[in-house]
DSSP file (Angstrom, degrees, kcal/mol; ACC not computed):
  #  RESIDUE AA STRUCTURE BP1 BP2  ACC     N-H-->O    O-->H-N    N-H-->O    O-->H-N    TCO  KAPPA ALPHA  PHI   PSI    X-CA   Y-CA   Z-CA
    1    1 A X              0   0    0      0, 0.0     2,-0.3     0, 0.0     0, 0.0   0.000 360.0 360.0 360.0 149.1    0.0    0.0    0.0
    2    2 A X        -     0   0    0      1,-0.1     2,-0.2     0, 0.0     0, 0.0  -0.819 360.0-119.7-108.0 137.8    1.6    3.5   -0.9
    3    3 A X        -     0   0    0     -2,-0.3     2,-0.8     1,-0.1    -1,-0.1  -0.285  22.4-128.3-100.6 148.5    1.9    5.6    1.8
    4    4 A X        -     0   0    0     -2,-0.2     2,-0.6     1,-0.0    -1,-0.1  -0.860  15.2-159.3-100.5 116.8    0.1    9.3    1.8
    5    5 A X        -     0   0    0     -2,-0.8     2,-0.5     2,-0.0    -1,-0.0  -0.731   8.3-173.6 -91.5  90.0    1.8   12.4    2.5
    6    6 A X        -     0   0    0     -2,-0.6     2,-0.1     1,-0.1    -2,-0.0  -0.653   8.3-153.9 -86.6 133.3    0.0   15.3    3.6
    7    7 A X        -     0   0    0     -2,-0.5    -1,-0.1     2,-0.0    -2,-0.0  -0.099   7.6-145.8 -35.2  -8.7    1.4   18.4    4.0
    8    8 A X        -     0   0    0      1,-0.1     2,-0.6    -2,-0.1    -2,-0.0   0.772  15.5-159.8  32.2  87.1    0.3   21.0    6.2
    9    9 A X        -     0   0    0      1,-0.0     2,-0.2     0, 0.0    -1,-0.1  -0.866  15.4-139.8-115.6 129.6    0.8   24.3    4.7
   10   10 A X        -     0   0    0     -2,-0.6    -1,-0.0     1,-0.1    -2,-0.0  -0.438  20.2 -91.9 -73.2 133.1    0.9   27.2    7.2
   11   11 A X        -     0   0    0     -2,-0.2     2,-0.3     1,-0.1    -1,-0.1  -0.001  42.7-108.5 -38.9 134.3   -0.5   30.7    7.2
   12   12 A X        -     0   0    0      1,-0.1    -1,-0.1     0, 0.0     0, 0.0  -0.555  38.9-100.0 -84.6 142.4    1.4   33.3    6.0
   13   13 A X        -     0   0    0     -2,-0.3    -1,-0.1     1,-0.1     5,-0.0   0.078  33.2-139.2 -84.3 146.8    2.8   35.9    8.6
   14   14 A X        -     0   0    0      1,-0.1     4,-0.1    -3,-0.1    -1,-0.1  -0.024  30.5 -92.1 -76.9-154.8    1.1   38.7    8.8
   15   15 A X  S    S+     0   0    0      2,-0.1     4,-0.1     3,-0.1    -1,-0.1   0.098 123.8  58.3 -81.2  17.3    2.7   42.5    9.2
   16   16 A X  S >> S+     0   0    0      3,-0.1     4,-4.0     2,-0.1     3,-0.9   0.575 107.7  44.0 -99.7 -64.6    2.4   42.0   13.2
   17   17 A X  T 34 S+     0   0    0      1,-0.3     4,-0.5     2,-0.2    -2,-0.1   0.721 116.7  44.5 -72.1  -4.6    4.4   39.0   13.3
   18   18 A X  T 3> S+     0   0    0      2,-0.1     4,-2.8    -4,-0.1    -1,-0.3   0.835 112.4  51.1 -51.5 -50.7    6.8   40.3   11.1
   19   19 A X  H <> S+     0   0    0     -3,-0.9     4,-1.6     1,-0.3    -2,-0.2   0.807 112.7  44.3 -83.7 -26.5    6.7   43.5   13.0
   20   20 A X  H  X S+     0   0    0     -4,-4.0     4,-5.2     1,-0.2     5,-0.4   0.897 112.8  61.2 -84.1 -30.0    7.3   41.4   16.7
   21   21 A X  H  > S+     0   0    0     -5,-0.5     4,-1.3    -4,-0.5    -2,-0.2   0.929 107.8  37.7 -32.0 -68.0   10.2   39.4   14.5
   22   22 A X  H  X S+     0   0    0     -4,-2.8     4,-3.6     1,-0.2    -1,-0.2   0.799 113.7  62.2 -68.0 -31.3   12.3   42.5   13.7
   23   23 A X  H  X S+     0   0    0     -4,-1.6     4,-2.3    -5,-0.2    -2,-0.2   0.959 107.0  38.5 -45.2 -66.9   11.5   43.4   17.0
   24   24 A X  H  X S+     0   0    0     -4,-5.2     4,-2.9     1,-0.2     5,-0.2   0.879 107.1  59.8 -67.6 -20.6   13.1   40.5   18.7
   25   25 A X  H >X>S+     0   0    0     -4,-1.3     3,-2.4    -5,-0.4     4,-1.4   0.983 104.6  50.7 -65.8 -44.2   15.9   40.2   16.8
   26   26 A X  H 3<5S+     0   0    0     -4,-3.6     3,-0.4     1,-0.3    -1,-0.2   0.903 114.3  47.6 -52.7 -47.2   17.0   43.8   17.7
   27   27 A X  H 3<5S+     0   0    0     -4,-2.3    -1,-0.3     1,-0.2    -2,-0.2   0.663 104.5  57.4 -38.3 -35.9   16.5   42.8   21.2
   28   28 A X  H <<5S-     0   0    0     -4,-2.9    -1,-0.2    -3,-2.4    -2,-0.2   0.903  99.2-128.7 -66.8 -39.4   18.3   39.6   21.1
   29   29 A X  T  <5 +     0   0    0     -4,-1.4     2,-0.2    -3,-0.4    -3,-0.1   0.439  64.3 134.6 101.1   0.2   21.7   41.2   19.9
   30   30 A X      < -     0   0    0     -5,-0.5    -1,-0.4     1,-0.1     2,-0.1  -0.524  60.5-115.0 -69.5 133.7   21.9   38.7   17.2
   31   31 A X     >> -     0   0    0     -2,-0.2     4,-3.4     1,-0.1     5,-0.6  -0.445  28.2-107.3 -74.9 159.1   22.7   39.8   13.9
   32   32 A X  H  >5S+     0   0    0      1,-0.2     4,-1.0     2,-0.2    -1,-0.1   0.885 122.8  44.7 -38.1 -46.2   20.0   39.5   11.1
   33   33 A X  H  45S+     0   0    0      1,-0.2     5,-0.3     2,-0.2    -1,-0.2   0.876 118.9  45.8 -66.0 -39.3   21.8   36.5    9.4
   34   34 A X  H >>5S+     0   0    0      1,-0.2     3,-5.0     2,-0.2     4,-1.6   0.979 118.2  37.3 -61.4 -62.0   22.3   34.7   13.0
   35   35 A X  H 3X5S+     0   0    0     -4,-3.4     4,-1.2     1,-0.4    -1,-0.2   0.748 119.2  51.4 -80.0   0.8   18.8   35.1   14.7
   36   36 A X  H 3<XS+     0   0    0     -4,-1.0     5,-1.5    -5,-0.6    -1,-0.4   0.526 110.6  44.6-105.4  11.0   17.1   34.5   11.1
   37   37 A X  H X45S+     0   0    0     -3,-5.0     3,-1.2     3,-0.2    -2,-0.2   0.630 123.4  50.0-120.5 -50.3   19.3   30.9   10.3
   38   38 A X  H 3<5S+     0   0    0     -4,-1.6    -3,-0.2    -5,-0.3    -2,-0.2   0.902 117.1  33.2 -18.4 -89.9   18.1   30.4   14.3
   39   39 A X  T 3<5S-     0   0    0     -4,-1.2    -1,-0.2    -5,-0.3    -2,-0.2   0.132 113.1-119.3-106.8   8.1   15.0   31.1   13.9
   40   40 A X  T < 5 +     0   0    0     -3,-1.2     2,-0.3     1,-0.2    -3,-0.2   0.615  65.0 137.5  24.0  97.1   14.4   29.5    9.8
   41   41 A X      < -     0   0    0     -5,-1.5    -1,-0.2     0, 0.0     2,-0.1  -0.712  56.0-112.6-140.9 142.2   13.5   32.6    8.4
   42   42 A X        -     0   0    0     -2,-0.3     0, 0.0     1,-0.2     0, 0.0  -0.409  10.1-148.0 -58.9 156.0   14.8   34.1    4.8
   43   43 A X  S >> S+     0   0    0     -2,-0.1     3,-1.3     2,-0.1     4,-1.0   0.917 103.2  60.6 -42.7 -79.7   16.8   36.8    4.8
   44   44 A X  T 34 S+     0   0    0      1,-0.3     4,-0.2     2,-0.2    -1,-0.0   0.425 104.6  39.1 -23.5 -43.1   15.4   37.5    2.1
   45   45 A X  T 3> S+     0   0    0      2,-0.2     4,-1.8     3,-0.1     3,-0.4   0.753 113.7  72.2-105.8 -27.5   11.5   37.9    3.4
   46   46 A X  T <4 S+     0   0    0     -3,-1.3     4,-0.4     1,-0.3    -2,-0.2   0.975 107.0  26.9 -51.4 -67.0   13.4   39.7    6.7
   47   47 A X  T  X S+     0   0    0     -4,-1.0     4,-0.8     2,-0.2    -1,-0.3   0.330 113.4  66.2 -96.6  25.7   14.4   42.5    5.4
   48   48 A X  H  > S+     0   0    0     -3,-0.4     4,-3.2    -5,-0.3     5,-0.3   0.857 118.5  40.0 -62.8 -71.1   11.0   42.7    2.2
   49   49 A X  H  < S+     0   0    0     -4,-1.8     4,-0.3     1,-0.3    -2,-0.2   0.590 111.3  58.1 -81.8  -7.7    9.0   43.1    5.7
   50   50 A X  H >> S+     0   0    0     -4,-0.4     4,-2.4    -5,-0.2     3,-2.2   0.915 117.4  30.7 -88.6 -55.4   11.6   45.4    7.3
   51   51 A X  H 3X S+     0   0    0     -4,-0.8     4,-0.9     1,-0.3    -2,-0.2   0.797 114.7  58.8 -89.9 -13.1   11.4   47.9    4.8
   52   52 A X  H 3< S+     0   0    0     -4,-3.2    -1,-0.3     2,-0.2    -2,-0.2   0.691 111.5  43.1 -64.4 -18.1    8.1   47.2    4.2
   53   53 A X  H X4 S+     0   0    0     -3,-2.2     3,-2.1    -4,-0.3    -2,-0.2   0.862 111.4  52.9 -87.7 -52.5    7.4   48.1    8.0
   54   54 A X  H 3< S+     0   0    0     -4,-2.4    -2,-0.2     1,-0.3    -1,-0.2   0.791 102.6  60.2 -67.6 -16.8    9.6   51.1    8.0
   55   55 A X  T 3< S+     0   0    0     -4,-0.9     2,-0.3    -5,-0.2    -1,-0.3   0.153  79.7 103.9 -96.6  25.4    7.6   52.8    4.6
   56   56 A X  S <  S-     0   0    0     -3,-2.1    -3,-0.0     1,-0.1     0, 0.0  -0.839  92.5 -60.4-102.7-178.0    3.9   53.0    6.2
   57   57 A X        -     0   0    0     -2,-0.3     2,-0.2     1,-0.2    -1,-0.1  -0.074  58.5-116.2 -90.6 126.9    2.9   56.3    7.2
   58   58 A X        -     0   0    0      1,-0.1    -1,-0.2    -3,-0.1    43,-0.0  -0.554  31.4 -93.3 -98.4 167.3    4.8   57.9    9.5
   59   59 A X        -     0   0    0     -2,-0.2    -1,-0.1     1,-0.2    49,-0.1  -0.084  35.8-171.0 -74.3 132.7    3.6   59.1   13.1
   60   60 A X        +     0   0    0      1,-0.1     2,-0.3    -3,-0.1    -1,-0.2   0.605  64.3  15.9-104.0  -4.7    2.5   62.7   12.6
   61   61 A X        -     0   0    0      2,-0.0     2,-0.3     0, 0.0    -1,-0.1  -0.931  58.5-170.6-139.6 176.6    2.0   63.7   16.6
   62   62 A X        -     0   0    0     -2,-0.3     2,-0.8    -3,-0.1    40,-0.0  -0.938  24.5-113.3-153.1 161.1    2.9   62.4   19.5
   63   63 A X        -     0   0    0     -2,-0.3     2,-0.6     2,-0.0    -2,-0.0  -0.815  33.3-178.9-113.1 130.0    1.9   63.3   23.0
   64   64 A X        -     0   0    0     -2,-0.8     2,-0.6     2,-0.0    -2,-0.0  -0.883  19.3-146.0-121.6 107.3    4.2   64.7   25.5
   65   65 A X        -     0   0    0     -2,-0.6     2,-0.5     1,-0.1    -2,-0.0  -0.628   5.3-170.2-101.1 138.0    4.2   65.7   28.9
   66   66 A X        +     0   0    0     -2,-0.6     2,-0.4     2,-0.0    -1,-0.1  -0.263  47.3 121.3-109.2  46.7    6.1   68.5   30.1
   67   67 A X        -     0   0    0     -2,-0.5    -2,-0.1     2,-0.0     0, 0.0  -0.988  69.9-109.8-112.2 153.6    5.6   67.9   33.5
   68   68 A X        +     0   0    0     -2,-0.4     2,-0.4     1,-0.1    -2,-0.0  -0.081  40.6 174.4 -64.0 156.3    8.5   67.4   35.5
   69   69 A X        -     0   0    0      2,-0.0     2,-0.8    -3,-0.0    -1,-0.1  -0.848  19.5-149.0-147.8 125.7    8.9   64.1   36.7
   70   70 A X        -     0   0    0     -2,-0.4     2,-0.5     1,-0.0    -2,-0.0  -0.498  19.5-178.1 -95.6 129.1   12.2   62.5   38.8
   71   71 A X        -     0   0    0     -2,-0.8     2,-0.7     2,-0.0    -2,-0.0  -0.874  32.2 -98.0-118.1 148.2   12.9   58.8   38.2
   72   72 A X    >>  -     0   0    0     -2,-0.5     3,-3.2     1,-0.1     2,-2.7  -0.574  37.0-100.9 -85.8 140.8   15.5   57.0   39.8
   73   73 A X  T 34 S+     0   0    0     -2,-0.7    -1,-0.1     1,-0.3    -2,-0.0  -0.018 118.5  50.7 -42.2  27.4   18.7   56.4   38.3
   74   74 A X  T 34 S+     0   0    0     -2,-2.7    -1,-0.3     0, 0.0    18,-0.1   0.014  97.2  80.1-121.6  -1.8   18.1   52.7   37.2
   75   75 A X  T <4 S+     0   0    0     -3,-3.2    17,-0.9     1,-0.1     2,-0.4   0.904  86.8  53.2 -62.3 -66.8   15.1   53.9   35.8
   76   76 A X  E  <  +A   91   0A   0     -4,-0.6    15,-0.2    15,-0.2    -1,-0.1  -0.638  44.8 179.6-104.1 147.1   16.5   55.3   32.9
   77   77 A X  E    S+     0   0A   0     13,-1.8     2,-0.3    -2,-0.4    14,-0.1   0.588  77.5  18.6-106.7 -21.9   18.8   53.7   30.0
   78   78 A X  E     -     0   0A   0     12,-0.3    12,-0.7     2,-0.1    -1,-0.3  -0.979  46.7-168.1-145.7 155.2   18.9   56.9   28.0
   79   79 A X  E     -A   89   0A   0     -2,-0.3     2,-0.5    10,-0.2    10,-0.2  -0.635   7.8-167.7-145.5 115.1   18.5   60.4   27.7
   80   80 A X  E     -A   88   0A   0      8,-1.9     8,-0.8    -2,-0.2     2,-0.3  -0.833  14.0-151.1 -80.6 102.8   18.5   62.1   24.5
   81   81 A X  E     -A   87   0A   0     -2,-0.5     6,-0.2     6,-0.2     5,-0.1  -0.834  20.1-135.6-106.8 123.9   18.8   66.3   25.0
   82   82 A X        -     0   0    0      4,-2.8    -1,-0.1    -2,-0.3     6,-0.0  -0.119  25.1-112.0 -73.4 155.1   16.8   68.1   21.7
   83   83 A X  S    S+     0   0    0      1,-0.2    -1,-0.1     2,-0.1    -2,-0.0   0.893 123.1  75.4 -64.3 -34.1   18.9   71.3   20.1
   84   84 A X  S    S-     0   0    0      1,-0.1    -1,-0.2     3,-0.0     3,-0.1   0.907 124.8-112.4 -25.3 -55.1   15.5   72.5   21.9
   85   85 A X  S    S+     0   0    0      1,-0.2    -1,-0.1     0, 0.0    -2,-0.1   0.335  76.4 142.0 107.9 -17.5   16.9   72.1   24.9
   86   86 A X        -     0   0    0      1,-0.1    -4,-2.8    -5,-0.1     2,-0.5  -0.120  41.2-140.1 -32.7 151.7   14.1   68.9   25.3
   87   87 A X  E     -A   81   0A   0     -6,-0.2     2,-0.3    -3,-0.1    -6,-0.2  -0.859  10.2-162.1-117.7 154.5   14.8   65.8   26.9
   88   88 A X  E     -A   80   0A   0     -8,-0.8    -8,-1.9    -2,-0.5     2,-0.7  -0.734  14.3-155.5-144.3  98.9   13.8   62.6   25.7
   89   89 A X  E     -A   79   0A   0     -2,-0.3     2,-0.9   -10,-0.2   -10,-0.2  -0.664   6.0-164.3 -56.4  95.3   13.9   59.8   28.3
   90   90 A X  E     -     0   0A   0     -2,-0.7   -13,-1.8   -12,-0.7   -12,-0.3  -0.573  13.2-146.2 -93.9 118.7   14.2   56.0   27.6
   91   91 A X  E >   -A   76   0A   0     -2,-0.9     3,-0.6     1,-0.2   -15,-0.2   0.171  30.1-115.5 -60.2-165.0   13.5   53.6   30.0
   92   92 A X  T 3  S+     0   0    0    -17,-0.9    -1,-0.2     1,-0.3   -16,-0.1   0.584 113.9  60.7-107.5  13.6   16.0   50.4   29.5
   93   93 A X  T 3  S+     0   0    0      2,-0.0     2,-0.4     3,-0.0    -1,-0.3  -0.151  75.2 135.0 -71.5  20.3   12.8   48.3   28.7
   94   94 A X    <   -     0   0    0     -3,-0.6     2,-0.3    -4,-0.1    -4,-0.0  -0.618  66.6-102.0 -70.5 121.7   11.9   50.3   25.8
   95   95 A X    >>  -     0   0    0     -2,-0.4     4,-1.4     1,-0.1     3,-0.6  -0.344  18.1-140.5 -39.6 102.2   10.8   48.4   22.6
   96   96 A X  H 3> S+     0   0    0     -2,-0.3     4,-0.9     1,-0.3    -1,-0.1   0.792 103.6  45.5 -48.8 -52.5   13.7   48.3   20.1
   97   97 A X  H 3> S+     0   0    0      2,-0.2     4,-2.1     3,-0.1     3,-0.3   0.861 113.9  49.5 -67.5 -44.4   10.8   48.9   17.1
   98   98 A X  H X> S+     0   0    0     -3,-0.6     3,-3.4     1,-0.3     4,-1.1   0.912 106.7  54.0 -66.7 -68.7    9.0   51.7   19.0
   99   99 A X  H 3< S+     0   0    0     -4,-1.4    -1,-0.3     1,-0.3    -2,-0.2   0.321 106.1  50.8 -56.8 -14.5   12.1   53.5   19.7
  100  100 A X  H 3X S+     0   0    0     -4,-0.9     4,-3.8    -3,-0.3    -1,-0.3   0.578 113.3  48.0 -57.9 -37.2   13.0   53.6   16.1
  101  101 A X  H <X S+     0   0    0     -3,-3.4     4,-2.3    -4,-2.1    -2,-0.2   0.942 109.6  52.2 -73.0 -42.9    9.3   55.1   15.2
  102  102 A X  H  X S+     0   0    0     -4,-1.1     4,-0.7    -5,-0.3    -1,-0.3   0.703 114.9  40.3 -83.7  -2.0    9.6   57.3   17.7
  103  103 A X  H >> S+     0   0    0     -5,-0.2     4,-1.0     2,-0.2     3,-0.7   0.854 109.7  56.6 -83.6 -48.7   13.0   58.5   16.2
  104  104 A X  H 3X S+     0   0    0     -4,-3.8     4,-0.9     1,-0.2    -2,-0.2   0.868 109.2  48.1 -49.9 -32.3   12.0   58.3   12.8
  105  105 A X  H 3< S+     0   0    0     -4,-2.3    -1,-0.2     2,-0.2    -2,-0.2   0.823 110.9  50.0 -66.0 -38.7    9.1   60.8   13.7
  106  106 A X  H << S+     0   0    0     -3,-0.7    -1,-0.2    -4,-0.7    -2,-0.2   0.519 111.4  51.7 -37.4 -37.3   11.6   63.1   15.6
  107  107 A X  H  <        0   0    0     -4,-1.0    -2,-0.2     1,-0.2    -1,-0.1   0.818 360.0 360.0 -87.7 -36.0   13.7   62.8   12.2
  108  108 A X     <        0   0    0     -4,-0.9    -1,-0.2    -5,-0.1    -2,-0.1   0.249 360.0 360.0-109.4 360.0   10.5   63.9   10.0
Protein backbone atom coordinates (compact mmCIF):
# COMPACT_ATOMS: atom_id res chain seq x y z
CA UNK A 1 0.00 0.00 0.00
CA UNK A 2 1.58 3.50 -0.88
CA UNK A 3 1.95 5.62 1.75
CA UNK A 4 0.07 9.30 1.84
CA UNK A 5 1.79 12.42 2.51
CA UNK A 6 0.00 15.27 3.63
CA UNK A 7 1.36 18.40 4.02
CA UNK A 8 0.26 21.04 6.24
CA UNK A 9 0.79 24.34 4.72
CA UNK A 10 0.87 27.17 7.23
CA UNK A 11 -0.55 30.70 7.17
CA UNK A 12 1.39 33.31 6.03
CA UNK A 13 2.75 35.94 8.62
CA UNK A 14 1.09 38.73 8.80
CA UNK A 15 2.71 42.47 9.17
CA UNK A 16 2.36 42.00 13.19
CA UNK A 17 4.44 38.98 13.26
CA UNK A 18 6.84 40.33 11.11
CA UNK A 19 6.73 43.45 12.98
CA UNK A 20 7.31 41.41 16.71
CA UNK A 21 10.19 39.36 14.51
CA UNK A 22 12.33 42.50 13.72
CA UNK A 23 11.45 43.42 17.01
CA UNK A 24 13.14 40.47 18.67
CA UNK A 25 15.93 40.21 16.77
CA UNK A 26 16.98 43.79 17.74
CA UNK A 27 16.46 42.84 21.20
CA UNK A 28 18.35 39.60 21.09
CA UNK A 29 21.69 41.20 19.91
CA UNK A 30 21.85 38.74 17.18
CA UNK A 31 22.66 39.78 13.95
CA UNK A 32 20.02 39.47 11.09
CA UNK A 33 21.78 36.53 9.37
CA UNK A 34 22.34 34.73 13.02
CA UNK A 35 18.80 35.15 14.66
CA UNK A 36 17.11 34.51 11.10
CA UNK A 37 19.29 30.89 10.31
CA UNK A 38 18.08 30.45 14.30
CA UNK A 39 15.05 31.14 13.86
CA UNK A 40 14.44 29.48 9.79
CA UNK A 41 13.55 32.60 8.40
CA UNK A 42 14.79 34.08 4.79
CA UNK A 43 16.84 36.78 4.75
CA UNK A 44 15.39 37.48 2.09
CA UNK A 45 11.47 37.87 3.43
CA UNK A 46 13.43 39.73 6.73
CA UNK A 47 14.38 42.53 5.41
CA UNK A 48 11.01 42.70 2.21
CA UNK A 49 8.95 43.09 5.67
CA UNK A 50 11.57 45.41 7.33
CA UNK A 51 11.40 47.88 4.81
CA UNK A 52 8.10 47.15 4.17
CA UNK A 53 7.44 48.06 8.00
CA UNK A 54 9.64 51.11 7.98
CA UNK A 55 7.63 52.79 4.56
CA UNK A 56 3.87 53.04 6.25
CA UNK A 57 2.94 56.35 7.21
CA UNK A 58 4.82 57.91 9.47
CA UNK A 59 3.65 59.05 13.08
CA UNK A 60 2.49 62.75 12.56
CA UNK A 61 1.99 63.71 16.57
CA UNK A 62 2.93 62.40 19.48
CA UNK A 63 1.93 63.26 23.04
CA UNK A 64 4.20 64.70 25.54
CA UNK A 65 4.21 65.71 28.86
CA UNK A 66 6.11 68.46 30.10
CA UNK A 67 5.60 67.91 33.54
CA UNK A 68 8.49 67.42 35.48
CA UNK A 69 8.93 64.07 36.71
CA UNK A 70 12.16 62.54 38.77
CA UNK A 71 12.89 58.83 38.19
CA UNK A 72 15.54 57.02 39.84
CA UNK A 73 18.67 56.43 38.32
CA UNK A 74 18.09 52.69 37.22
CA UNK A 75 15.08 53.92 35.80
CA UNK A 76 16.45 55.26 32.85
CA UNK A 77 18.77 53.69 30.02
CA UNK A 78 18.89 56.89 27.96
CA UNK A 79 18.47 60.40 27.74
CA UNK A 80 18.45 62.07 24.46
CA UNK A 81 18.76 66.28 25.02
CA UNK A 82 16.80 68.08 21.75
CA UNK A 83 18.86 71.28 20.05
CA UNK A 84 15.51 72.46 21.88
CA UNK A 85 16.93 72.08 24.92
CA UNK A 86 14.10 68.88 25.29
CA UNK A 87 14.84 65.83 26.87
CA UNK A 88 13.76 62.56 25.70
CA UNK A 89 13.91 59.76 28.27
CA UNK A 90 14.21 56.04 27.61
CA UNK A 91 13.55 53.61 30.01
CA UNK A 92 16.00 50.42 29.50
CA UNK A 93 12.78 48.30 28.69
CA UNK A 94 11.90 50.34 25.83
CA UNK A 95 10.84 48.41 22.63
CA UNK A 96 13.71 48.34 20.11
CA UNK A 97 10.82 48.93 17.06
CA UNK A 98 9.01 51.70 18.99
CA UNK A 99 12.08 53.54 19.70
CA UNK A 100 13.02 53.64 16.06
CA UNK A 101 9.34 55.07 15.19
CA UNK A 102 9.62 57.34 17.65
CA UNK A 103 13.00 58.49 16.22
CA UNK A 104 12.01 58.32 12.76
CA UNK A 105 9.07 60.82 13.74
CA UNK A 106 11.61 63.11 15.61
CA UNK A 107 13.66 62.82 12.24
CA UNK A 108 10.49 63.90 9.98
Amino acid sequence: MDETVIEEKTAPATADQWAERIAEQGRSGLSVKQFCKEGRLSEYSFYTWRKRLRQKEPVRFALVDRAVQRESAGEVGLELVLTTGERLRIGKQVDAAMLRMVVEALRG
